[in-house]
N, CA, C and O of each residue as an XYZ file, in Angstrom:
256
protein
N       0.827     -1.190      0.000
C       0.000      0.000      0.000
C       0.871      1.253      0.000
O       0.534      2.294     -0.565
N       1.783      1.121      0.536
C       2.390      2.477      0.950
C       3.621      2.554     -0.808
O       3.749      3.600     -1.444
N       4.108      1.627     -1.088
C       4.804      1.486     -2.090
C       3.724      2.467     -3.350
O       4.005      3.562     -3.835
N       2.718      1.785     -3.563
C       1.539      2.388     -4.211
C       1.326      4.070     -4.123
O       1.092      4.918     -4.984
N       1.469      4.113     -3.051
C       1.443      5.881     -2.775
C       2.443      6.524     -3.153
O       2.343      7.552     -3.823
N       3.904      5.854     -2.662
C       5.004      6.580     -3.299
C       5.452      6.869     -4.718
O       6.049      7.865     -5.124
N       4.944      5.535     -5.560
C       4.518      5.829     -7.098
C       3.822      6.813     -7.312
O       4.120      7.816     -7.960
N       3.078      6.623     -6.895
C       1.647      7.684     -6.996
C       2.484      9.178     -6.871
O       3.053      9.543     -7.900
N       2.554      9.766     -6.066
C       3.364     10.350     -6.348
C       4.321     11.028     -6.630
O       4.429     12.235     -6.413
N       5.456     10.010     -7.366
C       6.210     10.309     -7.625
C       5.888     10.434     -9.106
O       6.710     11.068     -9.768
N       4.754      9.900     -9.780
C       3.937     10.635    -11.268
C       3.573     11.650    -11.301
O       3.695     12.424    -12.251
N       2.850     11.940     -9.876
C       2.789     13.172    -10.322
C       3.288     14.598    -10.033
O       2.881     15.698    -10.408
N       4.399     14.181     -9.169
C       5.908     15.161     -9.098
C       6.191     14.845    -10.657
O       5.993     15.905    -11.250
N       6.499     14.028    -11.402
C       7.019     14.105    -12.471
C       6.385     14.796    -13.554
O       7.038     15.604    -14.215
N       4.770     14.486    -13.890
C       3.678     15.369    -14.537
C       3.933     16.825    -14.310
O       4.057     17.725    -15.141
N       3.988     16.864    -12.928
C       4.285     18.721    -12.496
C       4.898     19.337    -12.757
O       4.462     20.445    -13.070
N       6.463     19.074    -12.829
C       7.715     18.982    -13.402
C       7.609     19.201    -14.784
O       7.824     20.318    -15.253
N       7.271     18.154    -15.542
C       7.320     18.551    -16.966
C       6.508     19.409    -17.165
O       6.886     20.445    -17.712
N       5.425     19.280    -16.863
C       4.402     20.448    -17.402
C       5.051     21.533    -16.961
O       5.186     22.338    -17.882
N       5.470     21.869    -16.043
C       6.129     24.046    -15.826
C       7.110     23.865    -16.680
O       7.316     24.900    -17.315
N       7.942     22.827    -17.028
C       8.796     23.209    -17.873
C       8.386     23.315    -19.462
O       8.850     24.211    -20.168
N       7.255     22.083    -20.084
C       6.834     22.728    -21.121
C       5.931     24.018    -20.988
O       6.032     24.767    -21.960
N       5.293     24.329    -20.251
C       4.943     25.716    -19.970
C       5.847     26.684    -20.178
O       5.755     27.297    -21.242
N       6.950     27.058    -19.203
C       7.600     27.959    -19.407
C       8.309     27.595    -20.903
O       8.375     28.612    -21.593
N       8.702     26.729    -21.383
C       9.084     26.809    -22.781
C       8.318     27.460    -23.748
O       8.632     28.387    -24.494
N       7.048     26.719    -23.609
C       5.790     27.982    -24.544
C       5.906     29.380    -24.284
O       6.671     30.071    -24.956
N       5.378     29.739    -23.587
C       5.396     31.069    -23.154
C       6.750     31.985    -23.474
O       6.810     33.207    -23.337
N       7.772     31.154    -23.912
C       9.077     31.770    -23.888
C       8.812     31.548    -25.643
O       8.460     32.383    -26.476
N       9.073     30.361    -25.776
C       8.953     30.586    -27.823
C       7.559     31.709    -28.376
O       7.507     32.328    -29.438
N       6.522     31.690    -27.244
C       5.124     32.348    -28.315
C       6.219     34.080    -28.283
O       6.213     34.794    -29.286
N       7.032     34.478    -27.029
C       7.591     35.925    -26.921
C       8.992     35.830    -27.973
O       9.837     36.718    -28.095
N       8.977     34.562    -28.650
C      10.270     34.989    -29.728
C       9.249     34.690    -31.012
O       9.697     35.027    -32.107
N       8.245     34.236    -30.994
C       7.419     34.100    -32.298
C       7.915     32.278    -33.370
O       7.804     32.024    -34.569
N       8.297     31.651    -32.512
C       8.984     30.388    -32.526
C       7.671     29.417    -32.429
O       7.498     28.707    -31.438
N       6.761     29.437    -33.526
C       5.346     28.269    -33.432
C       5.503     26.819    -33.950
O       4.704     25.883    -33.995
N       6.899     26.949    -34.355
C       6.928     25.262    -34.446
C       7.473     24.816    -32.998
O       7.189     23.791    -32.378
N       8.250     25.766    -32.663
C       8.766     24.686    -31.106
C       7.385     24.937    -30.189
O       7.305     24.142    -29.253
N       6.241     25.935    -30.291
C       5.262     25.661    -29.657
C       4.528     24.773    -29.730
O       3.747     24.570    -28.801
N       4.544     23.740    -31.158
C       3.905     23.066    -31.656
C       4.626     21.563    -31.354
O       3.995     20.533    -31.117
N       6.117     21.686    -31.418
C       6.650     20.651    -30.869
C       6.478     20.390    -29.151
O       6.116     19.240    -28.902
N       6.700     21.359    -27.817
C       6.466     21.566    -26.720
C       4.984     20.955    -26.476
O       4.779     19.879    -25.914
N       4.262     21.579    -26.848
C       2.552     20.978    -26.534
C       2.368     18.934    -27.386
O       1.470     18.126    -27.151
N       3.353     18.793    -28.135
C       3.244     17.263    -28.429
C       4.215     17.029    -27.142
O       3.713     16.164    -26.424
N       5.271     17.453    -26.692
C       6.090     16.907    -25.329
C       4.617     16.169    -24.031
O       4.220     15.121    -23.524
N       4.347     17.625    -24.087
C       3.327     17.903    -22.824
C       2.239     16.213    -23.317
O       2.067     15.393    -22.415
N       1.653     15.933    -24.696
C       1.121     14.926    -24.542
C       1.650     13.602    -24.329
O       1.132     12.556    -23.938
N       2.915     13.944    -24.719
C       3.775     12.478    -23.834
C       3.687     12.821    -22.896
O       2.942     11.954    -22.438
N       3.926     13.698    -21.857
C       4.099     13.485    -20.251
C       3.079     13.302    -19.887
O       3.062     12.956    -18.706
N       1.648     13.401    -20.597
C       0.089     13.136    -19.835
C       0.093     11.703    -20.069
O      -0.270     10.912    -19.198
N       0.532     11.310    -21.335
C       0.571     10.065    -21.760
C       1.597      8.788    -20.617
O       1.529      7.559    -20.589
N       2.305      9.567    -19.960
C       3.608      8.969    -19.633
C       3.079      8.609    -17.803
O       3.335      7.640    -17.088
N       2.125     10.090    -17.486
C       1.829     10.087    -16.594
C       0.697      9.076    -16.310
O       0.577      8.483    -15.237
N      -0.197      8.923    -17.470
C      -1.152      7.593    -17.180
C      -0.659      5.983    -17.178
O      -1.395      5.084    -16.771
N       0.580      5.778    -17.649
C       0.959      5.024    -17.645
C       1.942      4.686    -16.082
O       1.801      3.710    -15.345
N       2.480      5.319    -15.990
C       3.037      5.429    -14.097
C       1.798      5.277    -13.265
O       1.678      4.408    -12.402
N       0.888      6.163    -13.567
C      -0.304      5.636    -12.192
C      -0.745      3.994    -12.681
O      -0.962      3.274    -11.707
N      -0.859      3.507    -13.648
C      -1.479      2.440    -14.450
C      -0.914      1.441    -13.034
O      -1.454      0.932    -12.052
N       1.029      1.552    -13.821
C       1.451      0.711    -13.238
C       1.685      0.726    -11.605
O       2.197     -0.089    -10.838
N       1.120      1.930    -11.433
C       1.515      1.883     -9.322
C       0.650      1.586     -8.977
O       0.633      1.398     -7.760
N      -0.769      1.308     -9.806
C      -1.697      0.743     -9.043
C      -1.743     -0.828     -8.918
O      -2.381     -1.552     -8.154
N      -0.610     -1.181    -10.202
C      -0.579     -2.437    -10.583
C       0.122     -3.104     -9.234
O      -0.260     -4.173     -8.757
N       1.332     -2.217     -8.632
C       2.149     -2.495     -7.758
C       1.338     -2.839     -6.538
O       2.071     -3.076     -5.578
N      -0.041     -2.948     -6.256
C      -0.570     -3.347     -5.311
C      -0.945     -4.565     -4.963
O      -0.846     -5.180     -3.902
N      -1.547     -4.930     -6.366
C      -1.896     -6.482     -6.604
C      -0.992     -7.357     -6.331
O      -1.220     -8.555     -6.499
């Protein structure tokens, strides 16, 4: 149980993490006018949502 929690989160310290950093990356390319790396940054961000469902997947797995 407790193993389970520490996964837990430690996804979503990691989700949090990436996301301010693709955040602040956007916000920094939209002020240089840079829309492909905005366009590349926001596909990052759907791997880390992607990345992040897969870490809870498996910490819940870690219970069984």
């Amino acid at each position: 149980m407790r193993s389970e929690a520490v996964a837990i989160g430690f996804a979503v310290l990691v989700l949090a993490m990436g996301s301010l950093f693709v955040v602040l990356g956007i916000v920094l390319a939209v002020g240089e006018g840079l829309w492909g790396w905005v366009l590349t940054l926001a596909v990052f961000e759907l791997l880390f949502i992607a990345a992040f469902a897969a870490m809870l997947h498996m910490a819940r797995q870690r219970h069984r």
